[in-house]
MARNU-295757 format. One record per residue (C-alpha): x, y, z; residue in one letter. Coordinates in steps of 0.1 Angstrom, whole numbers, plus 5000, padded with zeros to 4 digits. Example, Ala and Ser with C-alpha at 12.3 -4.5 7.8 and 13.67 -1.06 7.14 Angstrom:
# residues 2
(node (5123, 4955, 5078), 'a'),
(node (5137, 4989, 5071), 's'),
//
This chain:
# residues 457
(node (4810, 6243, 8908), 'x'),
(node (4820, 6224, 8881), 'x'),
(node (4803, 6192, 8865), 'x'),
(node (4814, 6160, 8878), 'x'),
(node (4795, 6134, 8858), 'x'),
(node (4778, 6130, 8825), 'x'),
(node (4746, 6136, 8840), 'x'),
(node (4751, 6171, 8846), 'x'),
(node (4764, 6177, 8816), 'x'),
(node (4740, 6166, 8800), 'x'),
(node (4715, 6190, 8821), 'x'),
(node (4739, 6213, 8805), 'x'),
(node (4730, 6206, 8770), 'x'),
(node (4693, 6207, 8784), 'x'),
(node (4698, 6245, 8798), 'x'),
(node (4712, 6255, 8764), 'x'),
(node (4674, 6249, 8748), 'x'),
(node (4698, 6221, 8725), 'x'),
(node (4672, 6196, 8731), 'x'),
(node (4676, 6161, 8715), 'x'),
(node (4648, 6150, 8692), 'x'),
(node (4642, 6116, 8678), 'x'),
(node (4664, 6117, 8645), 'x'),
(node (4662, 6080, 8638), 'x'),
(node (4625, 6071, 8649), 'x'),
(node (4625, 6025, 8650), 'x'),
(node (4605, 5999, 8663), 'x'),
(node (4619, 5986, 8693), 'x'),
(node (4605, 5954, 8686), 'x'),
(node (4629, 5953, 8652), 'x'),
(node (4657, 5947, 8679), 'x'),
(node (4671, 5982, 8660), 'x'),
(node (4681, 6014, 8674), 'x'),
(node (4661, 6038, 8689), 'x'),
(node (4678, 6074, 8697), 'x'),
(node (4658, 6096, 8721), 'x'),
(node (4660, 6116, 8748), 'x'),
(node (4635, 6131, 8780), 'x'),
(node (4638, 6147, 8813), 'x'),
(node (4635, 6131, 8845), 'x'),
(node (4617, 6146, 8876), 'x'),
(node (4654, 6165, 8888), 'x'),
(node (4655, 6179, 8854), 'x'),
(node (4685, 6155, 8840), 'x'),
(node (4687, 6140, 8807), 'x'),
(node (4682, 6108, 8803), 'x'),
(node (4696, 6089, 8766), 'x'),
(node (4682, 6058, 8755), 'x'),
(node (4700, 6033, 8726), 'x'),
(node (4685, 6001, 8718), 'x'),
(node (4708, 5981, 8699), 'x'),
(node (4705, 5945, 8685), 'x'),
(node (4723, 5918, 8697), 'x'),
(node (4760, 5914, 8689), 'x'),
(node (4754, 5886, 8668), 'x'),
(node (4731, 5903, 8649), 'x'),
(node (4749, 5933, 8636), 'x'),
(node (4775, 5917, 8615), 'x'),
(node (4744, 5907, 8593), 'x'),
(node (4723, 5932, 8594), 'x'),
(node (4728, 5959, 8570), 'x'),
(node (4716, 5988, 8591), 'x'),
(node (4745, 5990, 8611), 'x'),
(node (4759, 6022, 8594), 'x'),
(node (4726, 6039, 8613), 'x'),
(node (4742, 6030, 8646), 'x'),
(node (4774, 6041, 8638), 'x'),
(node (4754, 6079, 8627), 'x'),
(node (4736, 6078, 8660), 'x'),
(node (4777, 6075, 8678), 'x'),
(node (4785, 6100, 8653), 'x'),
(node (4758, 6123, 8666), 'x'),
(node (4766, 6114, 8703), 'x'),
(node (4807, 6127, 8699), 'x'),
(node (4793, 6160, 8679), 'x'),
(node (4770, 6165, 8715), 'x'),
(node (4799, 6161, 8737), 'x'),
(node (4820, 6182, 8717), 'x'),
(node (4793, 6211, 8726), 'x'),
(node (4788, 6198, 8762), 'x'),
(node (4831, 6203, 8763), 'x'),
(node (4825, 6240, 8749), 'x'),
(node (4798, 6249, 8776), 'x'),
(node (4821, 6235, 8804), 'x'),
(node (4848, 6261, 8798), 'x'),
(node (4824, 6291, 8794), 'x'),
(node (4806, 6280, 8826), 'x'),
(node (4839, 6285, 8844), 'x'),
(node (4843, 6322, 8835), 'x'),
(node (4805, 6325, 8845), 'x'),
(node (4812, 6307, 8877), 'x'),
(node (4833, 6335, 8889), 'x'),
(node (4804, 6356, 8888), 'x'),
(node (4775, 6333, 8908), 'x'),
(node (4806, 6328, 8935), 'x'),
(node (4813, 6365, 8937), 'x'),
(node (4774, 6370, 8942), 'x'),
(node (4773, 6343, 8967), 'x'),
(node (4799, 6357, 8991), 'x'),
(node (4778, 6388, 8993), 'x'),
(node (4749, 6370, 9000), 'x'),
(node (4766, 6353, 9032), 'x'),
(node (4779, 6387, 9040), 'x'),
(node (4742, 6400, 9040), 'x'),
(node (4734, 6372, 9061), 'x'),
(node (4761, 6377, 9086), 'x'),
(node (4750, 6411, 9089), 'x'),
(node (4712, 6399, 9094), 'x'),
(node (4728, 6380, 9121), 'x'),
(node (4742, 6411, 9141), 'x'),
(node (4708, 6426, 9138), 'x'),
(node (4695, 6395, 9158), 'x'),
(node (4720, 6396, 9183), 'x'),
(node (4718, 6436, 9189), 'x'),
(node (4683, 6441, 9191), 'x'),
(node (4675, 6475, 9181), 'x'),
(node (4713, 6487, 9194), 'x'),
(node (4730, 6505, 9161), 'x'),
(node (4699, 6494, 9141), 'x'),
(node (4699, 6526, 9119), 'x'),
(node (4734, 6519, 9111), 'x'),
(node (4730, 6482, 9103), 'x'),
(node (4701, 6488, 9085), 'x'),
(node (4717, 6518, 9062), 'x'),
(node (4741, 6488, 9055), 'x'),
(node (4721, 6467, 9044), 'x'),
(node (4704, 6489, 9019), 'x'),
(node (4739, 6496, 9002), 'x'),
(node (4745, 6462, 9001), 'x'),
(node (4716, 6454, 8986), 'x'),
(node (4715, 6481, 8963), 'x'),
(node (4751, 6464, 8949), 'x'),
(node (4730, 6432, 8941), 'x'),
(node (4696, 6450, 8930), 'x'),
(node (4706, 6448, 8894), 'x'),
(node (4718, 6413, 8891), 'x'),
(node (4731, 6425, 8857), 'x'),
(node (4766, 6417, 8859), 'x'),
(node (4758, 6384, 8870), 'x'),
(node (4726, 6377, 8846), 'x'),
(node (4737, 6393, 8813), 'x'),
(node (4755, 6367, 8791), 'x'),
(node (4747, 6339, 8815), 'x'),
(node (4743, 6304, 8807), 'x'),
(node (4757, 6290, 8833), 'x'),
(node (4744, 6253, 8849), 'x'),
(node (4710, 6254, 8861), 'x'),
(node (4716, 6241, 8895), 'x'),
(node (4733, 6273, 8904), 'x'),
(node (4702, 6292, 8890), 'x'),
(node (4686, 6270, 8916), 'x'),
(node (4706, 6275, 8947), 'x'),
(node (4710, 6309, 8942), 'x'),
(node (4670, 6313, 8941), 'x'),
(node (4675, 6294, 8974), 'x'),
(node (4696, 6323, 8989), 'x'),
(node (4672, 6347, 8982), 'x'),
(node (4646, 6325, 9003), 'x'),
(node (4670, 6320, 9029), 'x'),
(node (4673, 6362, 9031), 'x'),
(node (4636, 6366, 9032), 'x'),
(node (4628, 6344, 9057), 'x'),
(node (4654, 6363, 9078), 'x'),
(node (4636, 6396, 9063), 'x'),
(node (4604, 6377, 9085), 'x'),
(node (4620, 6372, 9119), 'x'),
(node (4631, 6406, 9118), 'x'),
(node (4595, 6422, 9111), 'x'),
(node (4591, 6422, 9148), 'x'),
(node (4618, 6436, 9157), 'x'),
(node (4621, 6464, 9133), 'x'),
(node (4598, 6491, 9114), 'x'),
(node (4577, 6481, 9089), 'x'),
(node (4588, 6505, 9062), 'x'),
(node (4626, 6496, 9061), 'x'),
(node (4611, 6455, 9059), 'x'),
(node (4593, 6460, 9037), 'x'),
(node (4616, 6480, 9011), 'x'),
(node (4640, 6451, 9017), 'x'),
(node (4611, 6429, 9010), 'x'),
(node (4607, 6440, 8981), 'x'),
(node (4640, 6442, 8968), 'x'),
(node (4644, 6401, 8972), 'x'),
(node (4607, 6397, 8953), 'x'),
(node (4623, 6419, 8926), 'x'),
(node (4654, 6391, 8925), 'x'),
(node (4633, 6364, 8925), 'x'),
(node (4611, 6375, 8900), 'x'),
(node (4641, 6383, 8874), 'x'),
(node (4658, 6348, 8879), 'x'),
(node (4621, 6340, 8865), 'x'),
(node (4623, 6355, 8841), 'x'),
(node (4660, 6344, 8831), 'x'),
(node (4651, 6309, 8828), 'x'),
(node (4615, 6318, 8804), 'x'),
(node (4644, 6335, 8780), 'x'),
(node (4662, 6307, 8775), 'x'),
(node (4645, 6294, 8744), 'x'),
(node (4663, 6316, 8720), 'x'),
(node (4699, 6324, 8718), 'x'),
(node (4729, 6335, 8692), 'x'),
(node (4748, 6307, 8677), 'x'),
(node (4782, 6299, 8684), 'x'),
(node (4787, 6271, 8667), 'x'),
(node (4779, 6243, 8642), 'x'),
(node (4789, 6202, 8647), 'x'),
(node (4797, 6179, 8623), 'x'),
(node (4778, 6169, 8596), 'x'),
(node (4757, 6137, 8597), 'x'),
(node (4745, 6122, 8565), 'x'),
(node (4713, 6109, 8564), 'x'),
(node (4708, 6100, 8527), 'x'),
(node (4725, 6100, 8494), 'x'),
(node (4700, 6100, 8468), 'x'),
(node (4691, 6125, 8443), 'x'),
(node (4704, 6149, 8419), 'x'),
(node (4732, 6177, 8431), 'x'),
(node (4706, 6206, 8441), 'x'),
(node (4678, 6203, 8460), 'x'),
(node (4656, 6208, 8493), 'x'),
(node (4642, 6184, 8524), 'x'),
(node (4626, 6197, 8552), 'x'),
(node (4604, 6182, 8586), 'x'),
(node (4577, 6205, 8599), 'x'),
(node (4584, 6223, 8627), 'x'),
(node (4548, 6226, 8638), 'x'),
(node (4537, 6191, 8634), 'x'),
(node (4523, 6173, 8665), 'x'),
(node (4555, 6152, 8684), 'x'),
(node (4542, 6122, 8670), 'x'),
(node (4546, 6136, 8631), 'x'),
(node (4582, 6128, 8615), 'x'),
(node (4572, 6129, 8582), 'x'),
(node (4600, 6138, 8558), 'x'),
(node (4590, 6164, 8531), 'x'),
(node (4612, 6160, 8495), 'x'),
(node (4620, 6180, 8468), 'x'),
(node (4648, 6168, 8438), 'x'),
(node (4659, 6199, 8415), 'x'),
(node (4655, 6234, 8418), 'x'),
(node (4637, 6243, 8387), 'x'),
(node (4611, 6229, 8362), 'x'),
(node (4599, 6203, 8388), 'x'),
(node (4561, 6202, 8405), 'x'),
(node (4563, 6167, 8426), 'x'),
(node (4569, 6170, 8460), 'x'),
(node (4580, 6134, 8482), 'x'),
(node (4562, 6125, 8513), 'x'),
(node (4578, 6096, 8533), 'x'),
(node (4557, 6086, 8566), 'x'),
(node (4590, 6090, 8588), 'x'),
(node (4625, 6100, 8591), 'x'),
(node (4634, 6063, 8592), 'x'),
(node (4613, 6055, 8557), 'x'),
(node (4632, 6083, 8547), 'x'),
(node (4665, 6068, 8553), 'x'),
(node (4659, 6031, 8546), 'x'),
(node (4630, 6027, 8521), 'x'),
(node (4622, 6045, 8489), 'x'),
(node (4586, 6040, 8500), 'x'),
(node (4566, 6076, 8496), 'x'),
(node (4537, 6094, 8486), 'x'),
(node (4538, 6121, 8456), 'x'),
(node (4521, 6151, 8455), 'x'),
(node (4518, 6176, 8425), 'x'),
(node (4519, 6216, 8429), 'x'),
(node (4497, 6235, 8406), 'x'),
(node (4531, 6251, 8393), 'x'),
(node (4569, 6243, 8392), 'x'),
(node (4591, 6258, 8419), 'x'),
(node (4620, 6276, 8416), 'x'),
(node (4653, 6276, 8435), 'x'),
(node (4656, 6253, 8468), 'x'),
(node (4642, 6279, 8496), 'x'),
(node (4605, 6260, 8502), 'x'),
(node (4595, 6254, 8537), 'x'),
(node (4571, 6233, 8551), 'x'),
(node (4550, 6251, 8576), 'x'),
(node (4517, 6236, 8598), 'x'),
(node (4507, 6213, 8571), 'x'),
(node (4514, 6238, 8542), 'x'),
(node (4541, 6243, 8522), 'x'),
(node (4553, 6277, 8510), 'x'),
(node (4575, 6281, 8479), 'x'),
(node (4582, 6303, 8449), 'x'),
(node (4570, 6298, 8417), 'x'),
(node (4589, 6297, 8389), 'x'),
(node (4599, 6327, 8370), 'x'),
(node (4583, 6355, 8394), 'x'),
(node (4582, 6368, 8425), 'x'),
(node (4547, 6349, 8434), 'x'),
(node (4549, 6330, 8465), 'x'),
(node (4526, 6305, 8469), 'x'),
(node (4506, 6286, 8498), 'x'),
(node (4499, 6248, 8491), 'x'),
(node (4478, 6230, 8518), 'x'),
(node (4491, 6191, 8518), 'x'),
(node (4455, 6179, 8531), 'x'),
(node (4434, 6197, 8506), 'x'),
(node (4456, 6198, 8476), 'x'),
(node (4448, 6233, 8468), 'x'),
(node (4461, 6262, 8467), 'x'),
(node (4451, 6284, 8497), 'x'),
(node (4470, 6317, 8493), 'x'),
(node (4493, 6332, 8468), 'x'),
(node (4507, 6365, 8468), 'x'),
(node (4534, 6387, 8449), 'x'),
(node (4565, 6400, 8466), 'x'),
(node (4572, 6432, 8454), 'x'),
(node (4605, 6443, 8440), 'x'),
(node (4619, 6411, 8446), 'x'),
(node (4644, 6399, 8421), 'x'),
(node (4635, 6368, 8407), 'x'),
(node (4649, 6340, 8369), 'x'),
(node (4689, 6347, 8384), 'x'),
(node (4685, 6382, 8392), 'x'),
(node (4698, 6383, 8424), 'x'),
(node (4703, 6344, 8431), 'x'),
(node (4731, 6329, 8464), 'x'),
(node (4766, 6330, 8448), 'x'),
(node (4758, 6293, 8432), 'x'),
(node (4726, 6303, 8413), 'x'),
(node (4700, 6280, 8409), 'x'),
(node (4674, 6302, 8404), 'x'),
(node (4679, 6312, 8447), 'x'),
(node (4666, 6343, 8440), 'x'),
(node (4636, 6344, 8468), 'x'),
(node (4644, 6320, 8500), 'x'),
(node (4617, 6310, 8525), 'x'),
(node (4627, 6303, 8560), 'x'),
(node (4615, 6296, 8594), 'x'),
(node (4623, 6300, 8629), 'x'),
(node (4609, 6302, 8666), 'x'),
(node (4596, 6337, 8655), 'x'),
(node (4577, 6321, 8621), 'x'),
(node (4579, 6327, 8585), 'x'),
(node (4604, 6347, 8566), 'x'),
(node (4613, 6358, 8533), 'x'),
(node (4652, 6365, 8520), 'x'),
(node (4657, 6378, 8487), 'x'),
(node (4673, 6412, 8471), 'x'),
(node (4657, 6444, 8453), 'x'),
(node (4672, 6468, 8429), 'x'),
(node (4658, 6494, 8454), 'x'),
(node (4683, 6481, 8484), 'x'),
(node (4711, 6476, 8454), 'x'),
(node (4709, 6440, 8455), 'x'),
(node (4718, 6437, 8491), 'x'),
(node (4700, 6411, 8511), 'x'),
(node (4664, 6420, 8525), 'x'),
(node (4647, 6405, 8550), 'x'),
(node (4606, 6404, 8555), 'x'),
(node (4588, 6389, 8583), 'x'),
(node (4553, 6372, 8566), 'x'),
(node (4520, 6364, 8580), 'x'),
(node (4518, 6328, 8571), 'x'),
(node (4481, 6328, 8563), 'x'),
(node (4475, 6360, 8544), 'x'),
(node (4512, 6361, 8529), 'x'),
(node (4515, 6400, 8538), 'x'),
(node (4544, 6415, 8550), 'x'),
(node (4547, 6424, 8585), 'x'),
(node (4581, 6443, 8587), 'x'),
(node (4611, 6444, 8567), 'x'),
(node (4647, 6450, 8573), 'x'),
(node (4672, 6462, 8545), 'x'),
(node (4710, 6448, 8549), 'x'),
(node (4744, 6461, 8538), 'x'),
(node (4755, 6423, 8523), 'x'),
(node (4749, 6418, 8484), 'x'),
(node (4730, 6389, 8479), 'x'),
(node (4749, 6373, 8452), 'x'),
(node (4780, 6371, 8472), 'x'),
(node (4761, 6347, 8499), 'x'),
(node (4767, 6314, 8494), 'x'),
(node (4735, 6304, 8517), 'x'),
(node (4715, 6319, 8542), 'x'),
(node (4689, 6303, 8576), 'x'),
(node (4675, 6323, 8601), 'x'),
(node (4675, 6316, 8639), 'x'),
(node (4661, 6335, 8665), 'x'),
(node (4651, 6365, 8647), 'x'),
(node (4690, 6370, 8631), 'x'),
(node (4697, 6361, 8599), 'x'),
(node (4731, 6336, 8593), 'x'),
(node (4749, 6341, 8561), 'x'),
(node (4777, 6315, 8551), 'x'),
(node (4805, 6328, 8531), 'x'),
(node (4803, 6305, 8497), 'x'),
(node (4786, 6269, 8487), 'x'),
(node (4819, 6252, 8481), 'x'),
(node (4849, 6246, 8498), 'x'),
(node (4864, 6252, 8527), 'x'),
(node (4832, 6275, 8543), 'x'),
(node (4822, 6294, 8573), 'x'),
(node (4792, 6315, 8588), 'x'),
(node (4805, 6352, 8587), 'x'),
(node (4776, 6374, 8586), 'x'),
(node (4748, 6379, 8610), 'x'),
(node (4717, 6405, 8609), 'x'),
(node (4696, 6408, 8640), 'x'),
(node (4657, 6421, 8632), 'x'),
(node (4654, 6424, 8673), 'x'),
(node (4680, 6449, 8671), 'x'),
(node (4685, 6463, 8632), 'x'),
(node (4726, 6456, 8637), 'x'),
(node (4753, 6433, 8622), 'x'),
(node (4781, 6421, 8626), 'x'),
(node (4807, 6394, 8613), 'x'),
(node (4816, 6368, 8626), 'x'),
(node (4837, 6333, 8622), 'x'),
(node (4821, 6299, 8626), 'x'),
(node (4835, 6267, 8610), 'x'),
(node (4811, 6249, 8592), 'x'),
(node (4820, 6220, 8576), 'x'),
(node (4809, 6216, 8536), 'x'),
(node (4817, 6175, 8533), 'x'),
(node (4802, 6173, 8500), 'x'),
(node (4817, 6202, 8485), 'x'),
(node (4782, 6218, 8474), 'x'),
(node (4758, 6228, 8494), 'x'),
(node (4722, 6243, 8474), 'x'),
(node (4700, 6242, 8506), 'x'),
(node (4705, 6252, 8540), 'x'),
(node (4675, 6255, 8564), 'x'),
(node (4671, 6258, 8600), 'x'),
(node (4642, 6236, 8617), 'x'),
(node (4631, 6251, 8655), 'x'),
(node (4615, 6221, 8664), 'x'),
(node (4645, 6199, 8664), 'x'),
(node (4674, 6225, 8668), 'x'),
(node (4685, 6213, 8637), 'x'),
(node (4698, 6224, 8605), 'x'),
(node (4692, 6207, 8572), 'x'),
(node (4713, 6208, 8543), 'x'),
(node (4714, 6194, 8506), 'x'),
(node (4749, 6187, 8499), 'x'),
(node (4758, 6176, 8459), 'x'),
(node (4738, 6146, 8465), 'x'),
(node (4735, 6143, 8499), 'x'),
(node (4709, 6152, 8530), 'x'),
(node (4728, 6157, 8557), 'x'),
(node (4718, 6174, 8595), 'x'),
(node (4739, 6193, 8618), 'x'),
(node (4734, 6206, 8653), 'x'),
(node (4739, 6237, 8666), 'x'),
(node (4749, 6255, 8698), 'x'),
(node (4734, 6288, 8712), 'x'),
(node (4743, 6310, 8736), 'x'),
(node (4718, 6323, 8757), 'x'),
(node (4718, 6360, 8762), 'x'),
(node (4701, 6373, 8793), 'x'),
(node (4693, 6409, 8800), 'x'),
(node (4681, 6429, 8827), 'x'),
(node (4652, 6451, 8821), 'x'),
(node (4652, 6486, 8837), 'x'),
(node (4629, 6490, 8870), 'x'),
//
């Protein structure tokens, strides 16, 4: 089954948990763009651009947004092109699986027509040939395949049980019902397959789309990934030392068209450029120490603060472009983390999972890759992404999974426009990655592959 129109592509890029978010927020009644995206009741995506009149965009000066918003469109396709090919080498898989379903049929069918004639022997056939589907592992692990085949093969396993009813009559009730419940046991994994799609391993990274020029050449921006849907403020920070006053613009199109904002002073200056806005607080280090601090936006005061212990901190153990990177806050569907280096672990990276109210550490994770030969670092998923260098021609080439305590290296273009990059963060609201580029705020979207495992009965 292959996709045929850009409909089910897009339900593609749906499946893949690569939702679209609204990057350029507008006023429709500005006859400007609006970018979005939702789901219909089949499940498709449905894209929506308002543009203004053709006479209207040779004056007006925002017509470099719309050409970001096409920009953003080709990078999605490019994906939606990558998941087409790997759905063919999954396809092979869903149509192996359905030609043994229609051989269990047929045989269902023989048991009709026979009665009770040979039924031991059908029956003892069936088991085998269900016991060859039981698993579902070689089908289900690594699958990401469209979700219409998730669909119809659900439907199969219907189709079977309601055969597995007419039969009840006809046959004992012990063999029905172990058959029975070897179909509820399908059913009930394919549940299961689609609730893990929200996390995945990457596999790639788009192009980059700038946002802003403003600002010095190091520095940090950031949205809140636990802010209600209707919340797009834009959270600024210019410098990575010596500063205290944070930038709040009301939305990501203030951000990008006005310098209209509202300042806010930290008790203390920050250091480096790995602070993180997290439900309404924002967490960063202070400057020369290993105290990270917990600043609450609505109260203006300080609501936690806690040392991390043996962290290196004043260029210690900073990324490979310094900056005073020494301690790096991050986020990700899983919640807060901490990335920094200790002369216990030799300088190599370590990774601690915090409690974002009490600032405690909940688990750490010691790595093998020094931390001053990183040029950035973001976390998705519960694995850690490391980029080979800040400037340049670069590349993601070392990951560290906390599910599983492994590593491994990797190759994934990633394309440094601005030849600097001091910030690289990954937001799990938006599927997004933000990045402070010599100067520049830029975005870029990634793609993840789904990996879907079997659990043992």
């Amino acid at each position: 089954m292959q996709p045929t129109s850009k409909i089910l592509t897009l339900s593609l890029l749906i499946l893949m948990g690569t939702e679209l978010t609204q990057v350029l927020p507008a006023n429709p009644e500005d006859s400007w763009q609006v970018y979005s995206s939702a789901q219909d009741t089949e499940g498709r995506c449905v894209c929506t651009v308002v543009a203004p009149q053709q006479s209207m965009c040779s004056r007006d000066a925002r017509t470099k947004q719309l050409r970001q918003l096409l920009e953003k469109v080709q990078n999605m396709t490019q994906s939606i092109q990558v998941l087409d090919q790997r759905t063919q080498r999954d396809l092979q898989y869903v149509e192996r699986m359905e030609l043994q379903l229609k051989g269990l049929e047929t045989k269902f069918r023989q048991v009709e027509e026979n009665h009770k004639q040979n039924m031991a022997r059908q029956f003892k056939a069936i088991k085998a040939k269900m016991e060859e589907i039981r698993p579902l592992i070689p089908v289900l692990e690594e699958y990401k395949a469209d979700a219409q085949l998730v669909v119809q093969f659900k439907e199969e396993v219907q189709n079977v049980t309601g055969l597995l009813g007419a039969l009840q009559e006809e046959v004992g009730t012990y063999d029905y019902d172990d058959l029975h419940s070897r179909v509820t046991s399908l059913e009930n994994r394919l549940r299961a397959c689609m609730q893990k799609l929200a996390c995945g391993k990457l596999t790639g990274i788009s192009e980059p789309i700038t946002i802003k020029t403003s600002g010095s050449r190091f520095g940090s921006w950031m949205t809140d990934p636990l802010a209600p849907e209707d919340d797009t403020r834009v959270w600024y920070m210019d410098g990575y030392h010596n500063n205290r006053f944070v930038r709040e613009y009301s939305s990501m199109y203030d951000f990008m068209n006005s310098d209209n904002f509202t300042s806010h002073r930290l008790p203390h200056p920050w250091s480096g450029t790995g602070q993180v806005v997290y439900n309404g607080s924002i967490y960063f280090n202070k400057f020369q120490s290993h105290t990270i601090i917990k600043f609450d936006f609505k109260t203006s005061v300080i609501s936690r603060s806690r040392q991390l212990d043996y962290a290196g901190y004043n260029n210690m153990y900073h990324y490979s472009w310094g900056g005073h990177s020494d301690i790096d806050l991050m986020v990700d569907e899983g919640g807060l983390w901490a990335v920094y280096a200790t002369n216990q672990n030799a300088g190599n990276i370590v990774i601690s999972k915090l409690n974002p109210n009490s600032l405690q550490i909940v688990q750490s994770w010691t790595t093998n890759h020094p931390k001053r030969s990183a040029g950035e670092a973001f976390m998705i998923c519960g694995t850690l992404y490391v980029t080979n260098g800040y400037s340049g021609g670069t590349k993601v080439y070392y990951a560290y999974s906390t599910n599983s305590s492994t590593y491994e290296y990797m190759d994934i273009p990633f394309q440094n426009r601005y030849s600097h990059i001091s910030m690289l963060d990954y937001n799990p609201r938006d599927r997004t990655l933000y990045a402070w580029n010599n100067g520049h705020q830029v975005l870029y979207n990634v793609t993840l592959f789904h990996l879907i495992r079997g659990e043992a009965q």
